[in-house]
DSSP file (Angstrom, degrees, kcal/mol; ACC not computed):
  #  RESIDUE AA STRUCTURE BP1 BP2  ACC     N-H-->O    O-->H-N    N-H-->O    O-->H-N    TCO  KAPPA ALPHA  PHI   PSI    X-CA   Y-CA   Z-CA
    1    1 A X              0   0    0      0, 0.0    19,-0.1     0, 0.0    20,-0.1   0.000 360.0 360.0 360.0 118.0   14.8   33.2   29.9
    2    2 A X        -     0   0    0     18,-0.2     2,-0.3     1,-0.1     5,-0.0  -0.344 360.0 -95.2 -76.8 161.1   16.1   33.5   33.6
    3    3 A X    >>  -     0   0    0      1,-0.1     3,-1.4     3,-0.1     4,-0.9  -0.482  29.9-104.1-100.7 177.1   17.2   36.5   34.9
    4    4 A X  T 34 S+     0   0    0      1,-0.3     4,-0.4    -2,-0.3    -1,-0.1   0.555 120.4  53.8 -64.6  -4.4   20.7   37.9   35.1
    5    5 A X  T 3> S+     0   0    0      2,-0.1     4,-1.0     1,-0.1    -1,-0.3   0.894 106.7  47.2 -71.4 -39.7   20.8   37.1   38.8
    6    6 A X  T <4 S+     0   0    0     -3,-1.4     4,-0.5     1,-0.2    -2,-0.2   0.494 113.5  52.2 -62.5  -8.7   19.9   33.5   38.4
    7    7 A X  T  < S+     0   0    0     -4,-0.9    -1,-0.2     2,-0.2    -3,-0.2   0.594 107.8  53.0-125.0 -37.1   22.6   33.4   35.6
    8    8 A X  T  4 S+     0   0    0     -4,-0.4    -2,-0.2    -5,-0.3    -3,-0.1   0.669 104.4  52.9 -47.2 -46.5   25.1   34.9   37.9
    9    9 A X  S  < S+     0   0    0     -4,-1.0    -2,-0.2     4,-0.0    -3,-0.1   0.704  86.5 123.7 -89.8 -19.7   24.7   32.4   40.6
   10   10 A X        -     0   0    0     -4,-0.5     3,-0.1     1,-0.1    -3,-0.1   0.312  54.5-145.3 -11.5 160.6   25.2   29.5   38.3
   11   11 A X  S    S+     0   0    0      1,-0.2     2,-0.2    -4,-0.0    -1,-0.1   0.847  93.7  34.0 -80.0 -53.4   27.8   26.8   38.7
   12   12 A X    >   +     0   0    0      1,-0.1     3,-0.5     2,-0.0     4,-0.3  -0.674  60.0 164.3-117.4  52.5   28.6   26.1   35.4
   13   13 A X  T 3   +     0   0    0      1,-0.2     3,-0.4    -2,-0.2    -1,-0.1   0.468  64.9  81.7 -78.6  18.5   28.5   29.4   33.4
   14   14 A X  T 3  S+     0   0    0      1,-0.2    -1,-0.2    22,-0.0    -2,-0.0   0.949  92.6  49.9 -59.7 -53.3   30.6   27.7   30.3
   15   15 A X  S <  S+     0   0    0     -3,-0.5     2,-0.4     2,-0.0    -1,-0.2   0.292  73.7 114.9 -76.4  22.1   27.5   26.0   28.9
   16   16 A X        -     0   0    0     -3,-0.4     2,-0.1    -4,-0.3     5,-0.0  -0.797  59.1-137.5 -85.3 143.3   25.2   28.4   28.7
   17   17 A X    >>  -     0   0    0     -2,-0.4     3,-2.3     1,-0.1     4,-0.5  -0.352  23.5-110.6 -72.0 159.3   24.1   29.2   25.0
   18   18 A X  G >4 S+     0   0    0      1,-0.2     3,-1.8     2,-0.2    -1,-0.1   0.962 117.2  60.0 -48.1 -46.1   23.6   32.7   23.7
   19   19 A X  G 34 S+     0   0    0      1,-0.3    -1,-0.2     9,-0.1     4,-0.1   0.486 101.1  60.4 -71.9  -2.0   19.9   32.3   23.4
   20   20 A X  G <4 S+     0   0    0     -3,-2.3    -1,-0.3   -19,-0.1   -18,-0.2   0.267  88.2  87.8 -96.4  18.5   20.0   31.7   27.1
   21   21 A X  S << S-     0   0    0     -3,-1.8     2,-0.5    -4,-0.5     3,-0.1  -0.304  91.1 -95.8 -91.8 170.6   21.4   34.9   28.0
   22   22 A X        -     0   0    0      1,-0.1    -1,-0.1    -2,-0.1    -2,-0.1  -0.789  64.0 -80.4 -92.1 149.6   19.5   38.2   28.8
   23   23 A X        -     0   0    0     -2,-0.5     2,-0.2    -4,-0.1    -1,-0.1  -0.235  63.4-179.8 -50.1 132.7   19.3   40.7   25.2
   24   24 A X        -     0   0    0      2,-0.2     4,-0.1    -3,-0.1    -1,-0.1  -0.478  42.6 -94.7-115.3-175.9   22.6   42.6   24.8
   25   25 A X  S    S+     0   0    0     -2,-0.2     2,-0.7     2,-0.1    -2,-0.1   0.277  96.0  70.3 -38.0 -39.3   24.1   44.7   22.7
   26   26 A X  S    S-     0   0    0      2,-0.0    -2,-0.2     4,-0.0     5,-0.1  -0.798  86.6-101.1-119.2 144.0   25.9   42.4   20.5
   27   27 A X    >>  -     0   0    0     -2,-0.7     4,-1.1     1,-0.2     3,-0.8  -0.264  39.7-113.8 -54.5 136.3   24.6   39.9   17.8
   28   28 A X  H 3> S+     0   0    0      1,-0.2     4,-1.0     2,-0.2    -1,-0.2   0.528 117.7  63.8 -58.3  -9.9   24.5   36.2   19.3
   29   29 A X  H 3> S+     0   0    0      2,-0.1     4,-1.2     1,-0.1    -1,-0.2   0.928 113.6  33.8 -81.9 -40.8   27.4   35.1   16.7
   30   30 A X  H <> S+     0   0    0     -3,-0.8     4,-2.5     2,-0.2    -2,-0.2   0.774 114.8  58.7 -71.8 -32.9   30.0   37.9   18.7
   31   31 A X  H  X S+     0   0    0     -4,-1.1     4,-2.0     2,-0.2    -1,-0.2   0.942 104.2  49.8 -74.3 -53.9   28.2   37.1   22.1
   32   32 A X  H  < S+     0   0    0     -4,-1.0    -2,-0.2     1,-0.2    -1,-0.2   0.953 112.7  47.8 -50.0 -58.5   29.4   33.1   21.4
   33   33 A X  H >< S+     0   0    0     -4,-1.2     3,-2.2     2,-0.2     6,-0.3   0.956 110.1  54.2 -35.1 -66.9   33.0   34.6   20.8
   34   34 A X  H 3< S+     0   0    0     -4,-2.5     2,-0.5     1,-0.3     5,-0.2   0.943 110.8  44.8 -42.0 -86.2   32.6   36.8   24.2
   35   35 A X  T 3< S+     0   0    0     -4,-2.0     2,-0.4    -5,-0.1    -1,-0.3   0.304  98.2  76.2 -54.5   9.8   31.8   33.7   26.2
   36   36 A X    X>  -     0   0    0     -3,-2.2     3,-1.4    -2,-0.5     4,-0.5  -0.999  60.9-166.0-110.4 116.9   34.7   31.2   24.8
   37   37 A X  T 34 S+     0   0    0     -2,-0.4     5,-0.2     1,-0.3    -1,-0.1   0.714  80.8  66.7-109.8  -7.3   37.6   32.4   26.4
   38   38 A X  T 34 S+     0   0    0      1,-0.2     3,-0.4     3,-0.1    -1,-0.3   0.547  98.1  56.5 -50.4 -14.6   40.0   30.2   23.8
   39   39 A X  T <4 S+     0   0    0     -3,-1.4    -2,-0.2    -6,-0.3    -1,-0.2   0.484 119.6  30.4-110.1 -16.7   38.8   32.5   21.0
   40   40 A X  S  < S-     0   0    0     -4,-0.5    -1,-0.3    -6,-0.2     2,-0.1  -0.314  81.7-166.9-134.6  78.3   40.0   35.3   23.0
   41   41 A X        -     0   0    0     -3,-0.4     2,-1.2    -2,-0.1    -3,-0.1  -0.243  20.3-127.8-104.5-169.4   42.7   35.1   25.1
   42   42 A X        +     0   0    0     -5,-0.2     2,-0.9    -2,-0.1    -1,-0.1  -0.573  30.0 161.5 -93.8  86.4   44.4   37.1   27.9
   43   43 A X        -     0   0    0     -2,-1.2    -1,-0.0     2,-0.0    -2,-0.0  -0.618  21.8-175.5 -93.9  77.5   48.0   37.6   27.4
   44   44 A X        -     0   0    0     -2,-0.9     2,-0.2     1,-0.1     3,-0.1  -0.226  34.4-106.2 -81.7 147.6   48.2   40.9   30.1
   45   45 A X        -     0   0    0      1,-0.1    -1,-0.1    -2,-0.0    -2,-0.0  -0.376  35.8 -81.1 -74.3 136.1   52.0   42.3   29.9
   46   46 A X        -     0   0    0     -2,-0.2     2,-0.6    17,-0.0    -1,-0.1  -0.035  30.8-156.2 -39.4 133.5   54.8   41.9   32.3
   47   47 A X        +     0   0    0     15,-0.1    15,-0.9    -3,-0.1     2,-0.4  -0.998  23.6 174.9-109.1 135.9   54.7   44.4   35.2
   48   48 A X  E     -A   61   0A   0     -2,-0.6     2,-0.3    13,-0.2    13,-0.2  -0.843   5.6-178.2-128.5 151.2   58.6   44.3   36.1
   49   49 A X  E     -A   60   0A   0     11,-0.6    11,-1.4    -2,-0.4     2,-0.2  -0.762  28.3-121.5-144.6 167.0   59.5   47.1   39.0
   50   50 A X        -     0   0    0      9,-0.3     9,-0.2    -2,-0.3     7,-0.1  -0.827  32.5-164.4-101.2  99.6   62.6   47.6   40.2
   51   51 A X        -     0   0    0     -2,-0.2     2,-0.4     1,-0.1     7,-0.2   0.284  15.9-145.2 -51.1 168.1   63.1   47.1   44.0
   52   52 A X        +     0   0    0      5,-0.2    63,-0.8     4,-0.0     2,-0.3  -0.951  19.1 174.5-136.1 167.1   65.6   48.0   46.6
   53   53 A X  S >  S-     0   0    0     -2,-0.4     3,-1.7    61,-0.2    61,-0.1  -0.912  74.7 -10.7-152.9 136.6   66.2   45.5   49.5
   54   54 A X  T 3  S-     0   0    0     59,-0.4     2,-0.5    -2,-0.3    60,-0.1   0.762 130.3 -56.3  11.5  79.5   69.2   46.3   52.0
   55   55 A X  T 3  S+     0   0    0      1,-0.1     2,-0.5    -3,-0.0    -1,-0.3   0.180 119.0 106.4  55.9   1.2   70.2   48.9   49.9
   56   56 A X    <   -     0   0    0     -3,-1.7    -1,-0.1    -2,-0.5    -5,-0.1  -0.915  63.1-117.2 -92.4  78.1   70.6   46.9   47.1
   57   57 A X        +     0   0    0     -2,-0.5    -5,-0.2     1,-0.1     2,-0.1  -0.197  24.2 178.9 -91.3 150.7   68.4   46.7   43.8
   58   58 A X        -     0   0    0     -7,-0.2     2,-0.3     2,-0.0    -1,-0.1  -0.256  29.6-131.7-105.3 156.1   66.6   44.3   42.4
   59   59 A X        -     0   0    0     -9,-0.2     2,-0.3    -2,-0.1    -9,-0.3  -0.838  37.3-171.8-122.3 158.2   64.2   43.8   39.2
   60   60 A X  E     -A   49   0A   0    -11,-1.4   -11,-0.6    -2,-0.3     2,-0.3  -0.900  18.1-133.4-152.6 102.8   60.8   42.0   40.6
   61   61 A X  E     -A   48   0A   0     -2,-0.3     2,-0.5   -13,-0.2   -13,-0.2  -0.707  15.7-141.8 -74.0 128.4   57.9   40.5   38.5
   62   62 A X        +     0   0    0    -15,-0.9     2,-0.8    -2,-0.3   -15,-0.1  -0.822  26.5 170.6 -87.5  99.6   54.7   41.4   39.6
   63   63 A X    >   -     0   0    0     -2,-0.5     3,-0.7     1,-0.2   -17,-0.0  -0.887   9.6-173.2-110.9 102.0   52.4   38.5   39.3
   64   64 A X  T 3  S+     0   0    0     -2,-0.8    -1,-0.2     1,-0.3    -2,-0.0  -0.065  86.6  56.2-104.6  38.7   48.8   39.4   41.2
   65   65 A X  T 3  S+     0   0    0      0, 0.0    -1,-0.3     0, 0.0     2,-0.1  -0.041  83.6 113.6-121.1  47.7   47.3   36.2   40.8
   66   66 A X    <   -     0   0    0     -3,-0.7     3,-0.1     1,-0.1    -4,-0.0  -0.555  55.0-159.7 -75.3 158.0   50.4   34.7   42.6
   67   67 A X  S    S+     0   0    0     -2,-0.1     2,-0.2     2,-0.1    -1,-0.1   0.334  71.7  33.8-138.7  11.2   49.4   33.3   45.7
   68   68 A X  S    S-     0   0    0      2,-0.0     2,-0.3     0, 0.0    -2,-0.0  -0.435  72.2-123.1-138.0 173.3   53.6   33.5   47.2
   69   69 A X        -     0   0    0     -2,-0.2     2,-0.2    -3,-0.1    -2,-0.1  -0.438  28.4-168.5-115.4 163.9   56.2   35.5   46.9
   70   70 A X        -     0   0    0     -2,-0.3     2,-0.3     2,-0.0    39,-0.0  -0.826   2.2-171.6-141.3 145.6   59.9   33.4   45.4
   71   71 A X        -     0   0    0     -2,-0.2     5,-0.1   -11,-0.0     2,-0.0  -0.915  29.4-114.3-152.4 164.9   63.2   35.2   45.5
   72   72 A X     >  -     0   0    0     -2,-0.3     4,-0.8     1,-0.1    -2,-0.0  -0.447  24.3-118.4 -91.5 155.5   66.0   33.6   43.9
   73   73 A X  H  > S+     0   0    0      2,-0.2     4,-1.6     1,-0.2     3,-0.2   0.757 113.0  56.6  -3.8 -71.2   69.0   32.4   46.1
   74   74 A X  H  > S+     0   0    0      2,-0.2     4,-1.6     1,-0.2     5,-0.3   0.834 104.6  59.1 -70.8 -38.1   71.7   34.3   44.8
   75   75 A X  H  > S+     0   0    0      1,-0.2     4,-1.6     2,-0.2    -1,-0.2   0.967 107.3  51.6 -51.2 -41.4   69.3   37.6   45.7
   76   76 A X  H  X>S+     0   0    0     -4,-0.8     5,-1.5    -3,-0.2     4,-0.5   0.759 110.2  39.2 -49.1 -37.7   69.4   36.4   49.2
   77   77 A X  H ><5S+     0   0    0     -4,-1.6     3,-2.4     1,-0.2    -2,-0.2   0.921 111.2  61.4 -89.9 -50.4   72.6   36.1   49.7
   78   78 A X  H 3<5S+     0   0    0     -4,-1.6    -2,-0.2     1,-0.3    -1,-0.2   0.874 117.3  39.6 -17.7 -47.0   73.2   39.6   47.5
   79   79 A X  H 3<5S-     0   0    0     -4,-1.6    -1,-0.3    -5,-0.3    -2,-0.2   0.550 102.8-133.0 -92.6  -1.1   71.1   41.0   50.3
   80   80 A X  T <<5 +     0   0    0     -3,-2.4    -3,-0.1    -4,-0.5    -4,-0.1   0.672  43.5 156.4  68.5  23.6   72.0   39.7   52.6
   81   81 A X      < -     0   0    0     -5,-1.5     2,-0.3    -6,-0.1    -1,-0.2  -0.469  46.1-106.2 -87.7 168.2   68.9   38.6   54.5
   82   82 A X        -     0   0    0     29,-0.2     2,-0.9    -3,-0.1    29,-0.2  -0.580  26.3-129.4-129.7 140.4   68.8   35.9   56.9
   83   83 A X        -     0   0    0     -2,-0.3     2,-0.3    27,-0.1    27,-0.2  -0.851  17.3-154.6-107.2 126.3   67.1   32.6   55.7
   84   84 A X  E     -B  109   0B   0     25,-3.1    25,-2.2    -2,-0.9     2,-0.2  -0.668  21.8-126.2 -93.1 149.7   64.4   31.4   58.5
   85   85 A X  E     -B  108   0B   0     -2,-0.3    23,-0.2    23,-0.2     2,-0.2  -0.650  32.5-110.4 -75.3 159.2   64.1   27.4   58.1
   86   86 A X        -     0   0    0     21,-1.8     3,-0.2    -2,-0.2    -1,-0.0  -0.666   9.9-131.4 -81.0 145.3   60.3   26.7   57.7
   87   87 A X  S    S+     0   0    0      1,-0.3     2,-0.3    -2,-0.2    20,-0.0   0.687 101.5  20.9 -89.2  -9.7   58.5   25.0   60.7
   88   88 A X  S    S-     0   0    0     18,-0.1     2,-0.4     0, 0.0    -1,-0.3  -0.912  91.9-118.9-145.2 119.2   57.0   22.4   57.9
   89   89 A X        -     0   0    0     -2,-0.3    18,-0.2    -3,-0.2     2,-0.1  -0.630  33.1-131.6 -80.4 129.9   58.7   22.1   54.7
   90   90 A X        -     0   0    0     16,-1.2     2,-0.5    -2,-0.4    16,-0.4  -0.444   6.2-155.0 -96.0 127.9   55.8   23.3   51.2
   91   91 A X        +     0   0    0     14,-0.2     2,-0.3    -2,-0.1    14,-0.3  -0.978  27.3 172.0-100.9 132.1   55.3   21.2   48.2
   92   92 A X  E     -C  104   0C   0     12,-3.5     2,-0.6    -2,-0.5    12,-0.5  -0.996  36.9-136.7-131.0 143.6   54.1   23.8   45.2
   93   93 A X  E     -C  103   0C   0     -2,-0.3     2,-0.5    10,-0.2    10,-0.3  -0.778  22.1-146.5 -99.2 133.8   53.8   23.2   42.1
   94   94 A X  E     -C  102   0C   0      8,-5.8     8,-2.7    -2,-0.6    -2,-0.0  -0.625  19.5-132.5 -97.3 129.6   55.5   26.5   40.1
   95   95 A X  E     -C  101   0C   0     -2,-0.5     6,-0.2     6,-0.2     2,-0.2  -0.537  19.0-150.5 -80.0 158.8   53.5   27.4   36.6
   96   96 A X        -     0   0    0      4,-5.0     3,-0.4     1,-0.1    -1,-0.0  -0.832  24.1-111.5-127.4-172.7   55.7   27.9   33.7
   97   97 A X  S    S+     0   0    0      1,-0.2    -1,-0.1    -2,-0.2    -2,-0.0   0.642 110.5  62.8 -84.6  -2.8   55.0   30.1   30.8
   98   98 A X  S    S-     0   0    0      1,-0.0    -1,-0.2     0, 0.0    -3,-0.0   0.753 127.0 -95.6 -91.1 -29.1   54.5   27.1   28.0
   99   99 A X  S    S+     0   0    0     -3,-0.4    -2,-0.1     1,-0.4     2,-0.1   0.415  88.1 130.3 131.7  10.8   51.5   26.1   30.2
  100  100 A X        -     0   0    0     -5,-0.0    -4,-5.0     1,-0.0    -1,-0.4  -0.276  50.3-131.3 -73.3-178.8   53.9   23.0   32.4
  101  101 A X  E     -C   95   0C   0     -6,-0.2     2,-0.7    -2,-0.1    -6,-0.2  -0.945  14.5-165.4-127.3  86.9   54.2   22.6   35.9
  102  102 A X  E     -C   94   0C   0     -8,-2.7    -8,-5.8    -2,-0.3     2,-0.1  -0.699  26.5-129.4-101.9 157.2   57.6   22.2   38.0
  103  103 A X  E     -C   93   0C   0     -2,-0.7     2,-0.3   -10,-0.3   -10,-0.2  -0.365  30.2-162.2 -76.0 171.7   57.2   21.0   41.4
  104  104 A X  E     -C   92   0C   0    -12,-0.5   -12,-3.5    -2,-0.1     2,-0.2  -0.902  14.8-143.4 177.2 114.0   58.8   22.9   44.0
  105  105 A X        -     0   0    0     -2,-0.3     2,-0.3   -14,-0.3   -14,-0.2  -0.915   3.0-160.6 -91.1 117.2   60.0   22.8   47.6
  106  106 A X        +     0   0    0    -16,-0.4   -16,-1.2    -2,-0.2   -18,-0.1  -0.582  23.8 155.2 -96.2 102.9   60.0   25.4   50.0
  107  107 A X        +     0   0    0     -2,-0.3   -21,-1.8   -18,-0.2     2,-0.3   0.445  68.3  21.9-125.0  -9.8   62.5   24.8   53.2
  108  108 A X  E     -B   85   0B   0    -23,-0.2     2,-0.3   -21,-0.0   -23,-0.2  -0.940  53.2-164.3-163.6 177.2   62.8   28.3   54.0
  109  109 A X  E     -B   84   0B   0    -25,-2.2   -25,-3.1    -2,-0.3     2,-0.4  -0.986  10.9-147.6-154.3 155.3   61.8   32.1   54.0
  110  110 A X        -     0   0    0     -2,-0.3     2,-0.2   -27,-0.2   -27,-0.1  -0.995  16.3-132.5-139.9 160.9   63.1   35.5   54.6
  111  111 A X        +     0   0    0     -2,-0.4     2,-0.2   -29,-0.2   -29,-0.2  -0.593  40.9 166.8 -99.1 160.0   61.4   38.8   56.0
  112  112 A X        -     0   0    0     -2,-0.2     2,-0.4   -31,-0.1   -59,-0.1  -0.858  32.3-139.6-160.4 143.8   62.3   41.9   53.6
  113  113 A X        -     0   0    0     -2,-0.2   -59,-0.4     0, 0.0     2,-0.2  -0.901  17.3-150.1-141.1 140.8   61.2   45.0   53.3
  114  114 A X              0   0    0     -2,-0.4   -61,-0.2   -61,-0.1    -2,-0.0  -0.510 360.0 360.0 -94.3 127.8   60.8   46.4   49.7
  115  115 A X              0   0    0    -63,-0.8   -62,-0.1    -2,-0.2    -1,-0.1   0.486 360.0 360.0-122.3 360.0   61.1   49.9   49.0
């Protein structure tokens, strides 16, 4: 049995079996469960805020494994913020919640600050 550093630094840790693990706390049939992340998954709840932006508020989903920011069009112009062109236009692909993909291009940005 390697130890729980060598087991850490893996590549792959999906295949490891229970009986390759260091002794736990829990019986190797719940341990198998632990370590299949389809048998449990992680639905975390909406964080929704409400923002102000030039005086004007906003509702905002907080997404922290987003790796951007989006604000819709119509917000922009609501706030009145100035749209910078981008010096290279972004292909992204945007996740959706059924577990597609729409593609996405980015042509522009605005500075804000969120209170």
């Amino acid at each position: 049995m390697g130890s729980l550093n060598s087991l850490s630094s893996s590549s792959n840790l999906a295949h490891l079996s229970p009986s390759s693990l260091p002794s736990t706390s829990l019986p190797s049939s719940k341990l198998s469960d632990v370590l299949d992340p389809s048998l449990n998954p992680i639905k975390p709840a909406r964080v929704i805020i409400e923002l102000q932006i030039t005086g004007r508020y906003f509702r905002a989903l907080i997404d922290t494994g987003s790796e951007i920011d989006l604000i819709l069009d119509r917000a922009v112009d609501d706030s009145f913020l100035e749209r910078r062109p981008m010096a290279r236009p972004s292909s992204i692909r945007l996740a959706l919640g059924d577990g597609s993909a729409m593609p996405l291009t980015i042509r522009h940005f605005v500075v804000a600050t969120l209170r």
